[in-house]
N, CA, C and O of each residue as an XYZ file, in Angstrom:
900
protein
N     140.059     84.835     54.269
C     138.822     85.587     54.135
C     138.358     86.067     55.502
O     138.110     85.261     56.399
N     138.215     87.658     55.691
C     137.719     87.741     57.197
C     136.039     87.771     57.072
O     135.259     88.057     56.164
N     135.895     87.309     58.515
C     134.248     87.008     58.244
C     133.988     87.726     59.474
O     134.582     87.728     60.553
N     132.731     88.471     58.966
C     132.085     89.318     59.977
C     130.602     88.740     60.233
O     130.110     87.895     59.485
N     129.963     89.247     61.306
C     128.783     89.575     61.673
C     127.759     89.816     60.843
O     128.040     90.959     60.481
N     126.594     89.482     60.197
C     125.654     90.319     59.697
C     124.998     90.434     60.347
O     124.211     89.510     60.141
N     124.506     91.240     61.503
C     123.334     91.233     62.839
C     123.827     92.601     63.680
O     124.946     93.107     63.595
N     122.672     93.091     64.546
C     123.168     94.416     65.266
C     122.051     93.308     66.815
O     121.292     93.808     67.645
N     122.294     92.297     66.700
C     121.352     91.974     67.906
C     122.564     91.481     68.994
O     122.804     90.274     68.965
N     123.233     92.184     69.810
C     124.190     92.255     71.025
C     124.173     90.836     71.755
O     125.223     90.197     71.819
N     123.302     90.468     72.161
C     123.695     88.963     73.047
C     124.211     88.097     71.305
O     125.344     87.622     71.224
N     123.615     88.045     70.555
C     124.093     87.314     69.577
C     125.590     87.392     69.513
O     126.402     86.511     69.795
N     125.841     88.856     69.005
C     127.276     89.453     68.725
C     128.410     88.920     69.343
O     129.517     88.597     68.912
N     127.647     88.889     70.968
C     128.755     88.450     72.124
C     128.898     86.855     72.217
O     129.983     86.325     72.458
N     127.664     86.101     71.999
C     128.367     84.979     72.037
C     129.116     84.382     70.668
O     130.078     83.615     70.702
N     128.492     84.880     69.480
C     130.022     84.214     68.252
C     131.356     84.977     68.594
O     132.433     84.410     68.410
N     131.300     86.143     69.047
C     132.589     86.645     69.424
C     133.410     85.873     70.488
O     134.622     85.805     70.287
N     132.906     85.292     71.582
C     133.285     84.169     72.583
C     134.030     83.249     71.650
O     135.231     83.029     71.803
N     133.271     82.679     70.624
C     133.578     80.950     70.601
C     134.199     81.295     69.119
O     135.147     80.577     68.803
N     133.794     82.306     68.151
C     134.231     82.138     67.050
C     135.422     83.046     66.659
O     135.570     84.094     67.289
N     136.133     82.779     65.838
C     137.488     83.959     64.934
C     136.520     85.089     64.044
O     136.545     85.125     62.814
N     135.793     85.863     64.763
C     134.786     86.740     64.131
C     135.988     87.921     63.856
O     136.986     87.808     64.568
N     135.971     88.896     63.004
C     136.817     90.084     62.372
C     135.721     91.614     62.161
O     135.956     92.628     61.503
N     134.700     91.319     62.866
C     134.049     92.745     62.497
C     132.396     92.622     62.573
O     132.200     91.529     63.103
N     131.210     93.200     62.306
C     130.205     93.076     62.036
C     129.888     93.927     61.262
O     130.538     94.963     61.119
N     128.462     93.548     60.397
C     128.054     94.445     59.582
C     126.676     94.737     60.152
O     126.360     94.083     61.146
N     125.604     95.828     59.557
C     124.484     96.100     59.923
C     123.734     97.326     58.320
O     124.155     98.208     57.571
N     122.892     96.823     58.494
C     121.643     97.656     57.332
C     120.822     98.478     58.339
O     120.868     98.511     59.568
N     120.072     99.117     57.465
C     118.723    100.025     58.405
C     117.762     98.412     58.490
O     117.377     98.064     59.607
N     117.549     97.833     57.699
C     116.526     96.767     58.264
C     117.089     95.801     59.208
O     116.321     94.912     59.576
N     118.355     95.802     59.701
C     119.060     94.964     60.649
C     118.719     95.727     62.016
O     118.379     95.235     63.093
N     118.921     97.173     61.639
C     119.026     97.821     63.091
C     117.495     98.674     63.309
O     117.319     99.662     64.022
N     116.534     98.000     62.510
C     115.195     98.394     62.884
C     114.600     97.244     63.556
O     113.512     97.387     64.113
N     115.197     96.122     63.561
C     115.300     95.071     64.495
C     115.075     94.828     65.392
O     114.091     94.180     65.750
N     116.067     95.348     66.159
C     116.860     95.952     67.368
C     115.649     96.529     68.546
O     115.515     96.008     69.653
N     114.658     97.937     67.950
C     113.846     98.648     68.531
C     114.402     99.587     69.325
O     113.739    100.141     70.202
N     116.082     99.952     69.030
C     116.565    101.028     69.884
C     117.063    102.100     68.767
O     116.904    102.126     67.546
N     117.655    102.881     69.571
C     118.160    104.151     68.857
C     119.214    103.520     68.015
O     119.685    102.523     68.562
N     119.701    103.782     66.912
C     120.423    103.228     65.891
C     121.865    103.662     66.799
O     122.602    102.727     67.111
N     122.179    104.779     67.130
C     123.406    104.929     67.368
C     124.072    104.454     69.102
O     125.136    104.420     69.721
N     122.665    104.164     69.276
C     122.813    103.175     70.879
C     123.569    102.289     70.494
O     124.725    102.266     70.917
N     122.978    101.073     69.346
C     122.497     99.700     69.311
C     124.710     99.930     68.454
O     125.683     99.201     68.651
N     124.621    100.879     67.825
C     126.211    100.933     66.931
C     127.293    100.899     68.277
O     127.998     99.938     68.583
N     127.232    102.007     68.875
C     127.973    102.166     69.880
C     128.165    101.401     70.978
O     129.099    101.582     71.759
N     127.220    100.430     71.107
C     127.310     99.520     71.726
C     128.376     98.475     71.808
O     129.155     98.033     72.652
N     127.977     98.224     70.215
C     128.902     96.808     69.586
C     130.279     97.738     69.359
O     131.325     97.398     69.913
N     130.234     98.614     68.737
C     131.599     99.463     68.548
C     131.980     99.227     69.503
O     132.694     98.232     69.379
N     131.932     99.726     71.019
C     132.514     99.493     72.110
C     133.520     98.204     72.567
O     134.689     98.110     72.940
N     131.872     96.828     72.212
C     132.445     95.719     72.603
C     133.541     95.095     71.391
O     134.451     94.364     71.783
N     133.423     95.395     69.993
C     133.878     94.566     69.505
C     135.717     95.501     69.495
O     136.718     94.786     69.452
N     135.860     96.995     69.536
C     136.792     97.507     69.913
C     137.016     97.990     68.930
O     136.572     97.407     67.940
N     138.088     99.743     68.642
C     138.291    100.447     67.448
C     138.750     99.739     66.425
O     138.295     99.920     65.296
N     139.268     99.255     66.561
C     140.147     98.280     65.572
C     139.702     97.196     64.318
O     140.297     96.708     63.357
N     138.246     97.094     64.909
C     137.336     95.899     63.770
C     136.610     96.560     63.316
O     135.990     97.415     63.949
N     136.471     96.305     61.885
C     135.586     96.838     61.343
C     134.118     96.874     61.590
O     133.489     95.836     61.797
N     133.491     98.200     61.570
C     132.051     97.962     61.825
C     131.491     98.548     60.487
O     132.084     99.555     60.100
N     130.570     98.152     59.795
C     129.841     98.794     58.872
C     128.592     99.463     58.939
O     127.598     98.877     59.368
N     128.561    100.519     58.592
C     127.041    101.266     58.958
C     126.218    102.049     57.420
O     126.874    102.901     56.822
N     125.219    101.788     57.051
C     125.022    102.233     55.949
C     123.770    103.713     55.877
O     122.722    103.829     56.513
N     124.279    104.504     55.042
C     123.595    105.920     54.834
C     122.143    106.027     54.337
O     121.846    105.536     53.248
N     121.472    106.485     54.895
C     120.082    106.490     54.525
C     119.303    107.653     53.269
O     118.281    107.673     52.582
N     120.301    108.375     53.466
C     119.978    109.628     52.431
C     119.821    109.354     50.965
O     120.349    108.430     50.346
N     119.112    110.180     50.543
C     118.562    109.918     48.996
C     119.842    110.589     48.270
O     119.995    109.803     47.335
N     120.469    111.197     48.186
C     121.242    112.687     47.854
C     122.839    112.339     47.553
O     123.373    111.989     48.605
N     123.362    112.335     46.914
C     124.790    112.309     47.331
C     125.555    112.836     48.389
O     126.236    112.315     49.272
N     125.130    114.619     47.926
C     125.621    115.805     49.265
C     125.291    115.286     50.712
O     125.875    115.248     51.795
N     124.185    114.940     50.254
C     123.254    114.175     52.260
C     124.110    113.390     52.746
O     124.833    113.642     53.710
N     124.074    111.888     51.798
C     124.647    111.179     51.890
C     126.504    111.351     52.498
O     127.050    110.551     53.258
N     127.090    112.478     51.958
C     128.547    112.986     52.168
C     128.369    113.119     53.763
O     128.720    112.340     54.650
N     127.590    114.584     53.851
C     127.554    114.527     55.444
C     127.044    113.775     56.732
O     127.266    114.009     57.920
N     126.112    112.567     55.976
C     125.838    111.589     56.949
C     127.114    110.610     57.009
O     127.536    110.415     58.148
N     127.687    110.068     56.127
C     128.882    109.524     56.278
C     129.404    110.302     57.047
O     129.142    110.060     58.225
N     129.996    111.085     56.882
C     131.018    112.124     58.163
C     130.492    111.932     59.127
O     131.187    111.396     59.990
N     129.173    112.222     59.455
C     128.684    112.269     61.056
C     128.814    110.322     61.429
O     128.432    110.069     62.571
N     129.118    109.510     60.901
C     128.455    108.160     61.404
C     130.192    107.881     61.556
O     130.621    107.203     62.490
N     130.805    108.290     60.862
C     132.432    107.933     60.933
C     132.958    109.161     62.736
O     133.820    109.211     63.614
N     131.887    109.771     62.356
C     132.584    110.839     63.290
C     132.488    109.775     65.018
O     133.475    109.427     65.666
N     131.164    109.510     65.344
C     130.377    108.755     66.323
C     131.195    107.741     66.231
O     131.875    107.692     67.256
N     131.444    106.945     65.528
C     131.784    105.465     65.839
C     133.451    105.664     65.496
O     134.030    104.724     66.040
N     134.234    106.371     64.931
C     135.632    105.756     65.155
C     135.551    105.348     63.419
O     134.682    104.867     62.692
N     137.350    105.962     63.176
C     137.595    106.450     61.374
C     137.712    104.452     60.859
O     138.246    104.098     59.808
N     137.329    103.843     61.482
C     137.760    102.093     60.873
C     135.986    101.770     60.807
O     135.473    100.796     60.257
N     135.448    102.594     61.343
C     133.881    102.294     60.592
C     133.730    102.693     59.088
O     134.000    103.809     58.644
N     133.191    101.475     58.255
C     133.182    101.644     56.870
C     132.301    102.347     56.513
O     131.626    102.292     57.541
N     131.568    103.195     55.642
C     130.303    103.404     55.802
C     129.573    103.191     54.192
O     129.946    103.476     53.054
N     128.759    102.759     54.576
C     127.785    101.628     53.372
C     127.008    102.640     52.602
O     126.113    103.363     53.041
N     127.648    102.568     50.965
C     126.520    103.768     50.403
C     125.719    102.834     49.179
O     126.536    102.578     48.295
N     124.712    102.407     48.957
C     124.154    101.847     48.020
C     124.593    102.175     46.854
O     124.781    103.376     46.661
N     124.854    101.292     45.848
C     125.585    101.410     44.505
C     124.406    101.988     43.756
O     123.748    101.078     43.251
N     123.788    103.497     43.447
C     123.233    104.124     42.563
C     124.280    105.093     41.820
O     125.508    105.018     41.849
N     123.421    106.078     41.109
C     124.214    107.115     40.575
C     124.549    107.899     41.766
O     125.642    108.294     42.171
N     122.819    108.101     42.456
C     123.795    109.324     43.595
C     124.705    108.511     44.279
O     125.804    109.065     44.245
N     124.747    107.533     44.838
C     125.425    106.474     45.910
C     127.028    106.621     45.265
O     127.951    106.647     46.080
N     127.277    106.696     44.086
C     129.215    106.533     43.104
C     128.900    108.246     43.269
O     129.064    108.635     42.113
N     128.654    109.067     43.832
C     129.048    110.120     43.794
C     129.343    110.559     44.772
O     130.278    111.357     44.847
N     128.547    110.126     45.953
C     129.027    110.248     47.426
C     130.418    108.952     47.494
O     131.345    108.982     48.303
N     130.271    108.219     46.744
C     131.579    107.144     47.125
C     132.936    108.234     46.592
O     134.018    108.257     47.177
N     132.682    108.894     45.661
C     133.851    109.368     44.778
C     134.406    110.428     46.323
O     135.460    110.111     46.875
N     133.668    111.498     46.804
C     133.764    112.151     47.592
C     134.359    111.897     48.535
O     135.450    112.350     48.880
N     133.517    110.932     49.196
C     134.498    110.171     51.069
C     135.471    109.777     50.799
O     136.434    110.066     51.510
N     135.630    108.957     49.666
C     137.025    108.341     49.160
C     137.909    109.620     48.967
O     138.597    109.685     49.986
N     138.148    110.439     48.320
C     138.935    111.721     48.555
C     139.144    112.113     49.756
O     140.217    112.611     50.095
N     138.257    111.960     50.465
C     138.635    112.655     51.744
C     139.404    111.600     52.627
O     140.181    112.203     53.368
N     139.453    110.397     52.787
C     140.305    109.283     53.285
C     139.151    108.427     54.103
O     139.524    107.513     54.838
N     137.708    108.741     53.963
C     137.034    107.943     54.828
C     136.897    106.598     54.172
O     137.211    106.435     52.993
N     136.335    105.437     55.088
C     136.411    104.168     53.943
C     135.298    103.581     53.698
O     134.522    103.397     54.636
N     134.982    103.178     52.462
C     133.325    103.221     51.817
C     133.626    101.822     51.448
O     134.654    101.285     51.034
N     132.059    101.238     51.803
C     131.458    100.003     51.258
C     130.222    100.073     50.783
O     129.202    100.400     51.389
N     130.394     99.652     49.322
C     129.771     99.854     47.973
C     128.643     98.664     48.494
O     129.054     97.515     48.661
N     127.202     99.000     48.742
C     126.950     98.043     48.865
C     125.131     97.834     48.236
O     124.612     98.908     47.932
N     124.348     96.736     48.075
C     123.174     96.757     47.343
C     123.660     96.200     45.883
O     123.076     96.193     44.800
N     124.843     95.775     46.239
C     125.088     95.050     44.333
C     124.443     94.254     44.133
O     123.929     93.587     45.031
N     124.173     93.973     42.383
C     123.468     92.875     41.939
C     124.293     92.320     40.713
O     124.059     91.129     40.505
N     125.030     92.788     40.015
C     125.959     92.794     38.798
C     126.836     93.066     38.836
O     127.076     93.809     39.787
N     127.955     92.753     37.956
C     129.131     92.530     37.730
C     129.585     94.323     37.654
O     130.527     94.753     38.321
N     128.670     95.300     36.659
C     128.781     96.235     36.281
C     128.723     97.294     37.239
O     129.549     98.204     37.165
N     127.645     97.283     38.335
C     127.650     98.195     39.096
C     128.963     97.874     40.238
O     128.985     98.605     41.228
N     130.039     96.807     40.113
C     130.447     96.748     41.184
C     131.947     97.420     40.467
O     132.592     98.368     40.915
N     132.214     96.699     39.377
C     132.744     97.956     38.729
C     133.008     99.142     38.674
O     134.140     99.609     38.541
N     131.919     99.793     38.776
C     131.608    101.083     38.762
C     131.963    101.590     40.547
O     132.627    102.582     40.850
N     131.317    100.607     41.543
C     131.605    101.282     42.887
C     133.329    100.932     42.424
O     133.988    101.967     42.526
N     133.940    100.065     42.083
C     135.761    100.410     42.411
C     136.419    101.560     41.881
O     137.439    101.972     42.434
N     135.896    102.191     40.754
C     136.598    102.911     40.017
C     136.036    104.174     41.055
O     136.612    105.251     41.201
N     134.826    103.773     41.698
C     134.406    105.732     42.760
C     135.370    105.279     43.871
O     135.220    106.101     44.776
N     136.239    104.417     44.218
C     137.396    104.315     45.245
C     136.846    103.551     46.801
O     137.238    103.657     47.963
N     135.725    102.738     46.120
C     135.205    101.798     47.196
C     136.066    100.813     48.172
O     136.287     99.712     47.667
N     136.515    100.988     49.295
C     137.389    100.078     49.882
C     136.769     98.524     49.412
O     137.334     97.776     48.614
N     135.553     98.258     50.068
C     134.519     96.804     49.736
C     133.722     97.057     48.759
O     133.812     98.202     48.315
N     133.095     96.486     48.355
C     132.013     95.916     47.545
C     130.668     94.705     47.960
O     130.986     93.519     47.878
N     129.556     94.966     48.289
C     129.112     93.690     49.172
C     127.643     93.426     47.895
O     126.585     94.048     47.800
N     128.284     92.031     46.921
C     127.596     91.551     46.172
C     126.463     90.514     47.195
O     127.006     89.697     47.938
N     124.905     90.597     47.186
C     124.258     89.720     47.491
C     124.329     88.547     46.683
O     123.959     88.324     45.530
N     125.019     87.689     47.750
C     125.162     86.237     46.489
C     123.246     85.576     46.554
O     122.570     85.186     45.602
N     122.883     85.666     47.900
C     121.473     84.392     47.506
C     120.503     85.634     47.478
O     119.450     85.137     47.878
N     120.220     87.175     47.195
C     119.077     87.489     46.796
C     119.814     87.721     45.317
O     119.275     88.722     44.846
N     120.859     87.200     44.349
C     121.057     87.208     43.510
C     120.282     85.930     42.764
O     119.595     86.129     41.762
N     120.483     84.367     43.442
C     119.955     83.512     43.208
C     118.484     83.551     43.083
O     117.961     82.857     42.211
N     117.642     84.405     43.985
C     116.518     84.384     44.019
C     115.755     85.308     42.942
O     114.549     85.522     43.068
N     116.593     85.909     41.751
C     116.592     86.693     40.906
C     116.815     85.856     39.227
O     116.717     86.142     38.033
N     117.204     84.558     40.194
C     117.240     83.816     38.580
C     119.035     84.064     38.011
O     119.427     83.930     36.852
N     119.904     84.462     39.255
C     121.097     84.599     38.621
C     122.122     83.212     39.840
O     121.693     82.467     40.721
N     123.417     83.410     39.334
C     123.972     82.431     40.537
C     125.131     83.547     41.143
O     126.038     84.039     40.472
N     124.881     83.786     42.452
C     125.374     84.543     43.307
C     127.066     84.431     43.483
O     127.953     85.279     43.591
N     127.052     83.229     43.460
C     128.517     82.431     43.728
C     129.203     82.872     42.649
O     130.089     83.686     42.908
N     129.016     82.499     41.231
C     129.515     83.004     40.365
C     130.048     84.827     40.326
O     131.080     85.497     40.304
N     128.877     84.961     40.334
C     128.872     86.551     40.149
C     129.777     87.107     41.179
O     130.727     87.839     40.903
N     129.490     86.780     42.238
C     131.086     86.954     42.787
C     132.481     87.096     42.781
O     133.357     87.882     43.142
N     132.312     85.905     42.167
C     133.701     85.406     41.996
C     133.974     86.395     40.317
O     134.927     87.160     40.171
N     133.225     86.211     39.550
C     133.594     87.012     38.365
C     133.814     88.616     38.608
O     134.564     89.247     37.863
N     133.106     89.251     39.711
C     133.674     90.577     39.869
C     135.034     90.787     41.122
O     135.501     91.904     41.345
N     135.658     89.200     42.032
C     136.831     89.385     42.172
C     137.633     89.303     40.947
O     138.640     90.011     40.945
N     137.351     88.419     39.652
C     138.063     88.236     38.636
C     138.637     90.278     37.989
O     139.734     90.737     37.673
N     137.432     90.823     38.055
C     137.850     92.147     37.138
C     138.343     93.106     38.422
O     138.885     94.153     38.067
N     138.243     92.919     39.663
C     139.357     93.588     40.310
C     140.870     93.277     40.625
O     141.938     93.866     40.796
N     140.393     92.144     40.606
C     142.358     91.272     40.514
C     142.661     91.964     39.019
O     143.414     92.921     39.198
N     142.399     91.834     37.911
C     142.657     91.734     36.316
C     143.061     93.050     36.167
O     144.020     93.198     35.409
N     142.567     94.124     36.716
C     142.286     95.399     36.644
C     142.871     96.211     38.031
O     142.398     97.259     38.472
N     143.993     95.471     38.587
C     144.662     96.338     39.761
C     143.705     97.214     40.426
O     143.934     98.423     40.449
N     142.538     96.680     41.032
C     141.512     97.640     41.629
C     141.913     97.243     43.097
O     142.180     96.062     43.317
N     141.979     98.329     44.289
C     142.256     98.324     45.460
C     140.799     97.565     46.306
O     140.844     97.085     47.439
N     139.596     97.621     45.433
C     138.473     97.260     46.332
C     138.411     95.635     46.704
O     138.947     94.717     46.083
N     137.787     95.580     47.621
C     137.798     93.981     48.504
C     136.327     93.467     48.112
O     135.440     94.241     47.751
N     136.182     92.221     48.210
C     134.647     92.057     48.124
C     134.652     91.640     49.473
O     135.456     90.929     50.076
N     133.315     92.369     49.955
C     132.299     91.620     51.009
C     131.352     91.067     50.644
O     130.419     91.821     50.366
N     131.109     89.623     50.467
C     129.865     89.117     50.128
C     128.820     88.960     51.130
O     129.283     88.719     52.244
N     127.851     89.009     51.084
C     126.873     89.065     51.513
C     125.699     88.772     51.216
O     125.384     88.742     50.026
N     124.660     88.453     52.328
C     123.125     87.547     51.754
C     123.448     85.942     51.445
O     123.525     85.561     50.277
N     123.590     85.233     52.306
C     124.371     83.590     52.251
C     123.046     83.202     52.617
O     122.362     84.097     53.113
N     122.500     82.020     52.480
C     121.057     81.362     52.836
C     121.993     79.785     53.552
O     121.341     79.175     54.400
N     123.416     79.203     53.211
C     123.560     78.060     53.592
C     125.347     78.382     53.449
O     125.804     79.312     52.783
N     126.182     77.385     54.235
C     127.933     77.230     54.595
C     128.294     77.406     53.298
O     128.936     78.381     52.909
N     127.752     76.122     52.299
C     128.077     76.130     51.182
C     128.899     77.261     49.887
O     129.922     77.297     49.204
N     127.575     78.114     50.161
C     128.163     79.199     49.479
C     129.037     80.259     50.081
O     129.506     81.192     49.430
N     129.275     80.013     51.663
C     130.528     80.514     52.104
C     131.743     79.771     51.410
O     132.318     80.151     50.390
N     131.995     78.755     52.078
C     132.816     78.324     51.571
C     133.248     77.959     49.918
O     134.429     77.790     49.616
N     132.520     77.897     49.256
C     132.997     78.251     47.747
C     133.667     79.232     47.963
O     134.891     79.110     48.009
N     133.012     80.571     48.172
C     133.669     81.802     48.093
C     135.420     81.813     49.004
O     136.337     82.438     48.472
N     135.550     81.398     49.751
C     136.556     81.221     50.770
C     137.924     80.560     49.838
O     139.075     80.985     49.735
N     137.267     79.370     49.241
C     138.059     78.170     48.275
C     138.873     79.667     47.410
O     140.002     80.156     47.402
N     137.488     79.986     46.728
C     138.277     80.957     45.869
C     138.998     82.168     46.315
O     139.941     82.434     45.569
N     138.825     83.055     47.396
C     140.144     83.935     47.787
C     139.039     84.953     47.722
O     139.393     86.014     47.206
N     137.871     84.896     48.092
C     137.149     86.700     48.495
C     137.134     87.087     49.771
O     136.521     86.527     50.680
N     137.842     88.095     49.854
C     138.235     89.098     51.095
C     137.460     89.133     52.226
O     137.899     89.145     53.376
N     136.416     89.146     51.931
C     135.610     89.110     53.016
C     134.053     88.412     53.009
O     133.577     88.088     51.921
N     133.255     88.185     54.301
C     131.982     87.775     53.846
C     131.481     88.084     55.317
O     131.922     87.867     56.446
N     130.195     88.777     54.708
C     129.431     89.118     56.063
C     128.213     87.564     56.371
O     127.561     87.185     55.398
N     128.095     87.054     57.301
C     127.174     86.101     57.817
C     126.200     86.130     58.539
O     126.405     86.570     59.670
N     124.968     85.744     58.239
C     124.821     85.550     59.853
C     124.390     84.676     60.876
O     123.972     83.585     60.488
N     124.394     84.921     62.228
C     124.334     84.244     63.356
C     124.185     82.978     62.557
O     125.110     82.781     61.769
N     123.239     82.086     62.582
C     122.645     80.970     61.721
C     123.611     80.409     60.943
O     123.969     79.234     61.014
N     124.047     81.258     60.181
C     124.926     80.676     59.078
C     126.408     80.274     59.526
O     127.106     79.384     59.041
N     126.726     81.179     60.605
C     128.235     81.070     61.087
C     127.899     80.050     62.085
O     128.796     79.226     62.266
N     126.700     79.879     62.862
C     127.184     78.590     63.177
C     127.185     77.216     62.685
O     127.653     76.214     63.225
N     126.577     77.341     61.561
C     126.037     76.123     60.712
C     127.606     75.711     60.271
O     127.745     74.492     60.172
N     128.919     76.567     59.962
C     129.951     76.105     60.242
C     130.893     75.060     60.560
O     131.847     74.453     60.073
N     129.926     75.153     61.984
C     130.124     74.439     62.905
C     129.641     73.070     63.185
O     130.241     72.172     63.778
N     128.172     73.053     62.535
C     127.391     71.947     63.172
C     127.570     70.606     62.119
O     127.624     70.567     60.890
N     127.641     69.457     63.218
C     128.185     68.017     62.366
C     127.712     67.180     63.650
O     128.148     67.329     64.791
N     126.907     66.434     63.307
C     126.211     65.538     64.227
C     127.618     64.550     64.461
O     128.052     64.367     65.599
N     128.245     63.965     63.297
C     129.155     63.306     63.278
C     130.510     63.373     64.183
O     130.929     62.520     64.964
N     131.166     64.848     63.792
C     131.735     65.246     64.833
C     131.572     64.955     66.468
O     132.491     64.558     67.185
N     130.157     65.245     66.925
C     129.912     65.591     67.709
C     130.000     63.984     68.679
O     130.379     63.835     69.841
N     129.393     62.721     67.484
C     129.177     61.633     68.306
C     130.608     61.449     68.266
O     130.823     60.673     69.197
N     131.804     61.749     67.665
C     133.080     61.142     67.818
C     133.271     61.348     69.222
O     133.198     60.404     70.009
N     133.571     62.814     69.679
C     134.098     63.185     71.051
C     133.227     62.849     71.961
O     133.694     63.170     73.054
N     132.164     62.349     72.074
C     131.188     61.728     72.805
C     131.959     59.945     73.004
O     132.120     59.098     73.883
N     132.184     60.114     71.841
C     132.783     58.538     71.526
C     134.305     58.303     72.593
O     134.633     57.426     73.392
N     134.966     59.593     72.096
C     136.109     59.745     73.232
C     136.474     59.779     74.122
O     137.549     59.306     74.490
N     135.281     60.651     75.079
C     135.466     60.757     76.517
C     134.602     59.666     77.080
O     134.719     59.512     78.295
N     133.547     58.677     76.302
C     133.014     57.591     77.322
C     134.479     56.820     77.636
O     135.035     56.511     78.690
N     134.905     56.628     75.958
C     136.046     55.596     76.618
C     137.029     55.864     77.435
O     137.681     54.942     77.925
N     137.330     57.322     77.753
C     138.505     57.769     78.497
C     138.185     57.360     79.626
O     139.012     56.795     80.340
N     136.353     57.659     80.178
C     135.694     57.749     81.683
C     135.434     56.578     81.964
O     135.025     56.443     83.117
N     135.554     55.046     80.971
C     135.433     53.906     81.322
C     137.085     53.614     82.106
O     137.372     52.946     83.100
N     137.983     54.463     81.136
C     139.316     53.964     81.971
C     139.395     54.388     82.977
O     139.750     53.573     83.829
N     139.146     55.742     83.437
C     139.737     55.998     84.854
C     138.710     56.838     85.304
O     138.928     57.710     86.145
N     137.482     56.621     84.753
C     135.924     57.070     86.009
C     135.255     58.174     85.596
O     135.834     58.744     84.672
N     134.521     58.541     85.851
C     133.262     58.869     85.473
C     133.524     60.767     85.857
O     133.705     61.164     87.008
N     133.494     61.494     84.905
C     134.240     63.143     85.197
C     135.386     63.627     85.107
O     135.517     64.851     85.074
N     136.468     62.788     85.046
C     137.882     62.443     85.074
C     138.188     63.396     83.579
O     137.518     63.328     82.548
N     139.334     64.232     83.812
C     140.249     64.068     82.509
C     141.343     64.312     82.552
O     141.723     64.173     83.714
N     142.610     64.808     81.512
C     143.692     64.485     81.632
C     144.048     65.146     82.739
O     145.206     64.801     82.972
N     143.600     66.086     83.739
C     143.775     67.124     85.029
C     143.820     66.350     85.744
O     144.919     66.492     86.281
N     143.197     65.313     86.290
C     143.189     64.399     87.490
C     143.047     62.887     87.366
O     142.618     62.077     88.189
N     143.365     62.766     86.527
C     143.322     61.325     85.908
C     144.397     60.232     86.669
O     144.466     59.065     86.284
């Protein structure tokens, strides 16, 4: 499962990129109103650092399909053809997906809530799909599931689209999703490191190096030991 970024906030970006196996970032208009800079600063930025090659996601603001067509073009144009570009799963949104997809640009279907609309973004030739698993939960549905049941009808149904899940509140429901085989999952900061964090862990190797520094002194390790 590659796991990206959900954040456009740059010192963040740079340090999980340091320490973690990060594959890309994602960003919304309410991610990069955040920020307080020019949207295509705050893109080009991270585009830069994270390099052509990883995916970046950027999503269209237009009401319109047609709008929507030529803002995709211009945001693919700026950032480099491996930027996905995010069209909300409406009617106009599967009509601008049907479009870019013809033309070879690569679209992520995104604002899902159901099994049906995600459906619907694979058959308009959506590379991703990004189901909110926990504002699904907070709707009275279970996110995790719903997930996993719309990888079920793209595996079942030879559909080329990937899921990106997205909207995680805790590891947990990463990792379910992971167990089961979904393509991708956007995170963020918080959540990707929560990953990480284990008090337990932590007193072991604490546990390790007193006893190493009782054997042969205090700063010592296997370098000068």
């Amino acid at each position: 499962m590659k796991l990206l970024i959900d954040d456009a906030n740059f010192e963040k970006i740079k340090r999980l990129y340091e320490f973690y196996p990060i594959d890309g970032v994602t960003t919304n208009p309410s991610i990069l109103a955040k920020s307080g800079r020019n949207p295509y600063e705050v893109l080009t930025q991270i585009r830069d650092f994270i390099g052509k090659d990883a995916d970046l996601h950027v999503q269209v603001i237009s009401r319109k399909a047609e709008d929507m067509v030529v803002e995709g073009r211009k945001i693919a144009e700026r950032l480099g053809k491996n930027t996905l570009i995010k069209i909300p799963t409406v009617e106009e949104g599967l009509k601008a997906m049907k479009a870019l997809s013809a033309e070879g640009y690569r679209v992520t279907a995104t604002a899902i809530y159901t099994p049906q609309q995600a459906f619907l973004a694979g058959k308009a030739g959506a590379d991703y799909a990004a189901p909110y698993v926990n504002r699904i939960d907070n709707l009275g549905g279970d996110g995790v599931q719903t997930t996993m049941r719309i990888h079920d009808i793209y595996e079942n149904n030879g559909m080329k689209t990937q899921l990106l899940a997205a909207s995680f509140k805790n590891t947990q429901q990463v990792l379910e999703l992971a167990e089961y085989g979904i393509g991708a999952a956007t995170v963020g900061p918080d959540v990707i490191e929560g990953l990480m964090k284990n008090v337990t862990v932590d007193s072991a190797v604490e546990a390790f190096i007193a006893d190493f520094e009782k054997l042969v002194g205090t700063g010592k390790t296997m370098l000068d030991c």
